[in-house]
N, C-alpha and C positions, 0 to 999 in steps of 0.2 A: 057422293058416297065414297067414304077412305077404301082404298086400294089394299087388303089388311097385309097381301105380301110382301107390297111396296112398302110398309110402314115400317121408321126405324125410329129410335129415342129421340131424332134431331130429325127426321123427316117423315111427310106425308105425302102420298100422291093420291087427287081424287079425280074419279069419275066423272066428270059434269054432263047435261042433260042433252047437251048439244051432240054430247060425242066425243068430247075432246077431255084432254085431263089439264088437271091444275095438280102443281108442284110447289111444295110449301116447305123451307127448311129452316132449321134456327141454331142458334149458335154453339147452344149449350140443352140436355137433355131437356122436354117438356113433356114427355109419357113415358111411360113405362110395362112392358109385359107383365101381369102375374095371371095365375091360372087360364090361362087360356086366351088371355082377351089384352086391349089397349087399354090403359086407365091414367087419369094425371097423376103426373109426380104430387109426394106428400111427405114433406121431409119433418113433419113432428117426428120426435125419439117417441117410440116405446121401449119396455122391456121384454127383454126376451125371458125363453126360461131359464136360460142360464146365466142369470142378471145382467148379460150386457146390454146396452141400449143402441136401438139402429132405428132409422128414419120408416115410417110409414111404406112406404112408400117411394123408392128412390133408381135409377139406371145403373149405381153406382152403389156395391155391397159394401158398406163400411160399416163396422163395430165400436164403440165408446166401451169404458171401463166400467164395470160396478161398483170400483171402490174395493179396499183389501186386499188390495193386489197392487205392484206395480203396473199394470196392464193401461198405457193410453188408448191405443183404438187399434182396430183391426182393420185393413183394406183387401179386399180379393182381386186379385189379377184378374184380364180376362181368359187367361188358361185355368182356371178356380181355384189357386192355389191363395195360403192368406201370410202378410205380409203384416208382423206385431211392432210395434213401437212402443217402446215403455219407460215409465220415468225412473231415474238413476240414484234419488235419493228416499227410498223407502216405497210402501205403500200408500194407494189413494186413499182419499177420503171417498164417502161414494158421493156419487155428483148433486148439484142441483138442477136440475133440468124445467125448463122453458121452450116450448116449441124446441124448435132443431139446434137448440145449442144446451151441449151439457157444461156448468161449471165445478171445477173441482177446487176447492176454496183451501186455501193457505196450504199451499204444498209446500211453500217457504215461506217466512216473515214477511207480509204484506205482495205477497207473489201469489194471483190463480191462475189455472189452466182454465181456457175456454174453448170446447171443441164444439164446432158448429158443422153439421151435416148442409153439405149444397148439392145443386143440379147435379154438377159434375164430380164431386168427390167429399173432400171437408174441407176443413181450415183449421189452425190451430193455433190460437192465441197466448202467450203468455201475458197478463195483467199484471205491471208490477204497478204498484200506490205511491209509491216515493220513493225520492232521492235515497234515501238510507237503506228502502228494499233494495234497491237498481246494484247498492255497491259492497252488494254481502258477496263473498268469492265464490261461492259455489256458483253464482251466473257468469264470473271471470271464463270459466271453459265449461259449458253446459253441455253432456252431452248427451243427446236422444238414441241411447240405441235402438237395432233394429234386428230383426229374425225371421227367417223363412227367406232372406234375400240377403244379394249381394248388393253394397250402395256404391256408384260411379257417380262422378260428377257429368250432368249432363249438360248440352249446350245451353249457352246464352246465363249460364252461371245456374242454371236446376240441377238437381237432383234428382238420379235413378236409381229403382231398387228392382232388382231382377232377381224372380224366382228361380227357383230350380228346373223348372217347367218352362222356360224360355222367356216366360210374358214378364210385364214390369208395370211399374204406374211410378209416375213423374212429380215431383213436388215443386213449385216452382221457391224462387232464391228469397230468402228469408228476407222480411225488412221490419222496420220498426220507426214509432212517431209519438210525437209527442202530445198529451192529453190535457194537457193546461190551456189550449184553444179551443175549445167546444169538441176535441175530435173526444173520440170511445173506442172500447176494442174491438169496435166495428169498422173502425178503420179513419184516417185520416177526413177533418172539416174543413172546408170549402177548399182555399190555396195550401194551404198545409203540408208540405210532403211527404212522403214514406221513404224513407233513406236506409240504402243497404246497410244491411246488418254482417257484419264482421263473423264469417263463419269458416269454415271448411267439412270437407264431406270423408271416409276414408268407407272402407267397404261391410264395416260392422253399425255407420250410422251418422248421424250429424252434427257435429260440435259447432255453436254458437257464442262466440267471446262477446258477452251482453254488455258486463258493465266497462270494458273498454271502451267498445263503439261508443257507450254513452258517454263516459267520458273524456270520449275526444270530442265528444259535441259540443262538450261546454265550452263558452266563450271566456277566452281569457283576459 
């Protein structure tokens, strides 16, 4: 029988029959509190009533856009303050949504945003289709602003944004691959790697120099 006080999002302590307890932990969130009780993580998006879309389900308060808005997604610290990012060239389209990932289609010429709800927070994909999407300038200095926080560069090349309330949540260091080997913007196929991405961070948000990196990839 679970321990309900010992019980956290990454850990469980039980009871066993002997008398003794068993101690079970894991990496990344696998339940979650609502109303009163333990229940599994459930990261389908619904909509809210305020048309933003958030996971079932989730350890981790995150918010997606509805569209008509600038508005990418919202994350809550653990002090509950919310922490917006939003895109820099107009308003969304509203998403398409599948299970825990919302896409927001042609936010540029052959360019989606793909924001995917996980255990621990999200993720945030740009899709770009081609060479000719890759080397429109507006990706040359893309930048994701940010509000409700301040953004430091954190160790080992991440990214922090710290509320006014003290608390922060961590992004880690942008990379990017290539999808002409079976990979998706799910991420790198079989040997394939994910190669840092050419960025920097200043305290309003995160600039990604896209079609540089890329084209310093090319082979000459």
């Amino acid at each position: 029988m679970a321990v309900d006080s010992e019980t956290t999002p990454t850990s469980q302590v039980s009871a066993l029959p002997n008398g003794s307890f068993q101690y079970e932990a894991d990496s990344v969130p696998v339940r979650v509190r609502q109303n009163g009780s333990w229940g599994k993580i459930d990261l389908s998006l619904t909509q809210l009533d305020n048309g933003l879309w958030a996971p079932a389900a989730s350890a981790a308060q995150v918010r997606f856009g509805a569209g008509g808005t600038n508005v990418l997604d919202k994350v809550q610290t653990a002090g509950g303050d919310w922490i917006t990012e939003t895109w820099p060239y107009g308003n969304l389209p509203a998403p398409s949504v599948s299970g825990s990932t919302a896409t927001y289609a042609d936010v540029l010429p052959g360019v989606d945003v793909r924001l995917t709800a996980t255990a621990s927070g999200m993720s945030d994909v740009l899709v770009i289709d081609s060479a000719t999407a890759a080397a429109n300038p507006k990706l040359q200095s893309l930048n994701l602003p940010v509000s409700g926080a301040t953004m430091t560069a954190g160790t080992e090349d991440t990214a922090k944004a710290r509320a006014t309330d003290g608390s922060a949540v961590v992004s880690a260091s942008p990379l990017w691959w290539d999808s002409s080997d079976g990979s998706s913007a799910k991420g790198p196929h079989g040997d394939a790697p994910a190669r840092p991405l050419q960025h920097f961070t200043d305290a309003h948000g995160l600039t990604m120099n896209i079609a540089s990196t890329i084209a310093a990839a090319k082979p000459t």
